[in-house]
C-alpha positions as CSV (number, residue, x, y, z in Angstrom):
1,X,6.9,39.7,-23.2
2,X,8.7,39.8,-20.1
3,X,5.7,39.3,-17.8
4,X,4.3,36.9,-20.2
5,X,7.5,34.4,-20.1
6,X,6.9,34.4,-15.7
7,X,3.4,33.5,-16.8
8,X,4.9,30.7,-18.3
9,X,7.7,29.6,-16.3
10,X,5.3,29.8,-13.3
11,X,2.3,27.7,-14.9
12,X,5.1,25.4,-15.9
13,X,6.1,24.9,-11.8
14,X,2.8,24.1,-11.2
15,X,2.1,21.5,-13.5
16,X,5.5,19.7,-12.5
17,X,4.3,19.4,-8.5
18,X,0.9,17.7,-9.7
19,X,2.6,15.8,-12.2
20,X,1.5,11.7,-11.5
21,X,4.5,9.3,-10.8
22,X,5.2,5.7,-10.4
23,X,7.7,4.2,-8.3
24,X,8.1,0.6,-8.3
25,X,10.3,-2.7,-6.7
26,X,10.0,-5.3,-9.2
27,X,12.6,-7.6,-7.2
28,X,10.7,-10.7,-5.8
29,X,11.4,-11.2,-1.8
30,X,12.5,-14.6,-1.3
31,X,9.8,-16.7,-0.4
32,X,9.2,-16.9,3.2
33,X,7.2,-19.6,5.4
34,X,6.2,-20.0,9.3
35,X,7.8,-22.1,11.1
36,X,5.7,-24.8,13.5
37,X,6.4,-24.4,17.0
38,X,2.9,-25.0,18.9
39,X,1.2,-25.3,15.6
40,X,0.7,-25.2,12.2
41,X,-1.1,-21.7,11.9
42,X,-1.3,-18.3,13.4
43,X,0.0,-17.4,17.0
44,X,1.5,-21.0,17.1
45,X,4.0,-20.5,14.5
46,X,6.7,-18.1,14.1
47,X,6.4,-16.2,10.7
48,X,8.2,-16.1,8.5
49,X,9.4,-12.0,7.9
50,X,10.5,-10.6,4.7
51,X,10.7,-6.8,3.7
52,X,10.8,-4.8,0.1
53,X,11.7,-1.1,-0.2
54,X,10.8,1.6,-2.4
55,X,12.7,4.9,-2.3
56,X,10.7,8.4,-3.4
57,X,13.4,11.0,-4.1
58,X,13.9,14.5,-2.7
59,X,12.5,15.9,-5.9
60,X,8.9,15.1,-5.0
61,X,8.7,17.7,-2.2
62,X,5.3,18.0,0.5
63,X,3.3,15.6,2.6
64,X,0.0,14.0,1.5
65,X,-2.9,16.7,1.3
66,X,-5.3,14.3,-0.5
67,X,-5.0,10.3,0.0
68,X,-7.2,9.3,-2.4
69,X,-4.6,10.2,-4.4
70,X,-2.2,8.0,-3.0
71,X,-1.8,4.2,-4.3
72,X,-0.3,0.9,-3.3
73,X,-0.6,-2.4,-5.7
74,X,0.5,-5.2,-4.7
75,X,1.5,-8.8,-6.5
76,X,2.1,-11.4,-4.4
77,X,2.1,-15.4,-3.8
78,X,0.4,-17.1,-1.7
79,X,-1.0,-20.6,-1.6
80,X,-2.9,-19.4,1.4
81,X,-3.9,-16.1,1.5
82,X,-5.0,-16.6,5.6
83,X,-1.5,-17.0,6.1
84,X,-0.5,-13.3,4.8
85,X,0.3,-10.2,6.4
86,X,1.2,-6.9,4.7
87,X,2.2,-3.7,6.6
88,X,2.9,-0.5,4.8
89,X,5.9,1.6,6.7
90,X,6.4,5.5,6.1
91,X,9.3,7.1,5.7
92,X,9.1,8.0,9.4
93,X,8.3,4.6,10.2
94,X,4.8,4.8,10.7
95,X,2.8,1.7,9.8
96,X,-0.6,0.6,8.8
97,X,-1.9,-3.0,7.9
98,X,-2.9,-3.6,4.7
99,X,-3.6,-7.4,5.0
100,X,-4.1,-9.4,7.8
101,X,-4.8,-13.3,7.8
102,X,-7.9,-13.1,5.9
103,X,-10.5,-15.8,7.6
104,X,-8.9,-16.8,10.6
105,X,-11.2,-16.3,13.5
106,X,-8.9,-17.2,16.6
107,X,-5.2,-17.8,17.5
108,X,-4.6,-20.7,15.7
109,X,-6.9,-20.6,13.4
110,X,-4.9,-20.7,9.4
111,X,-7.8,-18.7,7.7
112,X,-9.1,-18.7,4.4
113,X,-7.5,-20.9,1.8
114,X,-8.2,-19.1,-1.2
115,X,-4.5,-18.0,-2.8
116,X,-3.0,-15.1,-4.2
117,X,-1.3,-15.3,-7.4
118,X,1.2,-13.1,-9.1
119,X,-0.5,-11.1,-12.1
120,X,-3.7,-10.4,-9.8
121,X,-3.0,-6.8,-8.8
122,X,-4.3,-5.4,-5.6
123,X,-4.7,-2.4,-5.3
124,X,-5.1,-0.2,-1.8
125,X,-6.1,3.4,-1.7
126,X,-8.4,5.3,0.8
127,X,-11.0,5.9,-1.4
128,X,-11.4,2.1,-1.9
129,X,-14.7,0.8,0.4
130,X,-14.7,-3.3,0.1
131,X,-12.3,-5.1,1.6
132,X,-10.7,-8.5,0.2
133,X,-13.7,-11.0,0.5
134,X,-12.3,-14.7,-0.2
135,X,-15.6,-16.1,1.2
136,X,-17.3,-14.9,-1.3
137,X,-14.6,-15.8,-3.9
138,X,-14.9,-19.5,-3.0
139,X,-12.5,-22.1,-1.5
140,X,-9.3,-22.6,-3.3
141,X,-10.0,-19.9,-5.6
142,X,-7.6,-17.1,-6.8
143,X,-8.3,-13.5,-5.3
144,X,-9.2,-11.4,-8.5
145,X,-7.2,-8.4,-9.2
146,X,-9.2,-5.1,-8.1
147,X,-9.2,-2.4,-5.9
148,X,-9.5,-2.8,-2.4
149,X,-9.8,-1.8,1.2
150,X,-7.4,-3.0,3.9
151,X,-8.7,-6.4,4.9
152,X,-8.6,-7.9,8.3
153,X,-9.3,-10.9,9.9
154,X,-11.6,-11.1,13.3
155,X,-8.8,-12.7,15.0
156,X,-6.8,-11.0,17.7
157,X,-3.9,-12.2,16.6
158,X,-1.5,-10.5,15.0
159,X,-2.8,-7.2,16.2
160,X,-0.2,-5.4,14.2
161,X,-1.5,-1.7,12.7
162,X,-5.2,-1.8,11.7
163,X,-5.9,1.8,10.9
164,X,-7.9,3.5,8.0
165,X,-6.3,5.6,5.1
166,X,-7.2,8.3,4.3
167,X,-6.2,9.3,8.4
168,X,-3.0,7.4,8.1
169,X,-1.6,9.2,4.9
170,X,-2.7,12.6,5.7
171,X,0.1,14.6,6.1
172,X,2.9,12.1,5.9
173,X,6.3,12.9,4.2
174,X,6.2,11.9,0.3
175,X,9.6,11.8,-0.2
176,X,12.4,9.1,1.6
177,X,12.5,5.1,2.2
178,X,8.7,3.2,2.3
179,X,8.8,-0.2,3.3
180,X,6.4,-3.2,2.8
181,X,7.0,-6.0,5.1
182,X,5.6,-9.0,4.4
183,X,4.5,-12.0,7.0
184,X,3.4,-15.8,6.5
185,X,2.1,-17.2,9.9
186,X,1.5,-20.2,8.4
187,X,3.6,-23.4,7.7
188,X,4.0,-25.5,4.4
189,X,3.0,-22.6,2.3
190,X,5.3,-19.8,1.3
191,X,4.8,-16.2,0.3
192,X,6.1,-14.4,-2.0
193,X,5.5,-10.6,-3.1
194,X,6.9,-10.5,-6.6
195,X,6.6,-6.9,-6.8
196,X,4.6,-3.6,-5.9
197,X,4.5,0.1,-6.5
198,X,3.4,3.7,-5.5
199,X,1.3,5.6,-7.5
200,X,1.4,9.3,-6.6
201,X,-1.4,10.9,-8.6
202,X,-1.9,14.4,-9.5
203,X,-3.2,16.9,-6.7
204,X,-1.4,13.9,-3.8
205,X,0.7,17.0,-2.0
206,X,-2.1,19.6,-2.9
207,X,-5.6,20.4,-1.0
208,X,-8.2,20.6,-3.1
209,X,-8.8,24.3,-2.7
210,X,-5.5,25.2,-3.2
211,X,-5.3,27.3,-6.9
212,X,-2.6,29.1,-8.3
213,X,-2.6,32.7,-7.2
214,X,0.3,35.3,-8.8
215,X,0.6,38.7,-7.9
216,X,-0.4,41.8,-9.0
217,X,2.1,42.7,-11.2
218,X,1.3,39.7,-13.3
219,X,-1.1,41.3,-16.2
220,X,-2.7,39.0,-18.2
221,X,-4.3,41.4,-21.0
């Protein structure tokens, strides 16, 4: 009985590290706008800045093993979506772009005018291939909720993070402050994010190989 209750009790510590968990901010930012100074759009505005914060406790213990496993959704508002920028910051203040003025081929150029609207979920994970495609969506027409890729103009401006995933997350820190910092370079049409989360799902601080191994005094008949 004895060996069978570490049996148990050990099992029962495994399943709690893979266990899938939610964190969320569900406090809109206040809507923020760019500011003409040379222009209406792009590098000839100064952006408006606004950031959101969600905090992962010290109970969820590791780095990311397996990013795929690791989610961002987003909802936010936008009139015009070529306006937006997202970056996601790590606890250690690493950052990667997640959006980055959709459509807008130069400088000044204000990008795509389809909008973002809150209730359209967009979702951002590593194993996600196609990017946001508001061409293909139409002008004027809402981005559909869905799972996505980051999603970058051609412009040069704002550089910011471009990066990919899956080599991002690997191996960052679960647990501590993540950021979202959101940027309009565009005047007359605010943005909002009305909310987003982190979905940690099971297996995010394990490798794939890993398995449970006990020792040899562990009998199992």
């Amino acid at each position: 009985m004895k060996k069978l209750n570490f049996f148990a009790f050990a099992l029962f510590l495994f399943a709690g590290i893979i266990q899938a968990q939610t964190y969320q901010n569900t406090t809109p930012t206040t809507p923020v706008d760019g500011i003409t100074r040379e222009g209406a759009c792009g590098g000839l505005t100064q952006p408006g800045v606004n950031i959101s914060k969600i905090t992962i406790p010290n109970t969820i213990t590791g780095n990311i093993a397996n990013p795929s496993k690791f989610t961002i959704n987003l909802d936010i508002s936008a009139a015009w979506l070529g306006d937006v920028a997202a970056e996601l910051i790590t606890p250690s203040g690493d950052a990667i772009t997640l959006i980055r003025r959709i459509g807008s081929l130069s400088i000044s150029s204000c990008g795509d005018s389809s909008s973002f609207i809150a209730g359209n979920i967009l979702g951002f994970n590593s194993a996600n291939t196609s990017p946001i495609d508001a061409a293909a969506v139409g002008v004027g027409v809402p981005i559909p909720a869905g799972n996505y890729a980051p999603s970058y103009s051609t412009a040069k401006f704002p550089n910011h993070h471009p990066g990919v995933m899956s080599t991002f997350l690997t191996g960052k820190q679960i647990r501590g402050d993540w950021r979202l910092i959101i940027y309009d370079y565009g005047s007359g049409d605010p943005t909002t994010l009305n909310s987003w989360q982190i979905v940690l799902g099971a297996g995010v601080n394990l490798k794939s190989n890993e398995t449970i191994t006990f020792g040899s005094e562990i009998s199992l008949k």
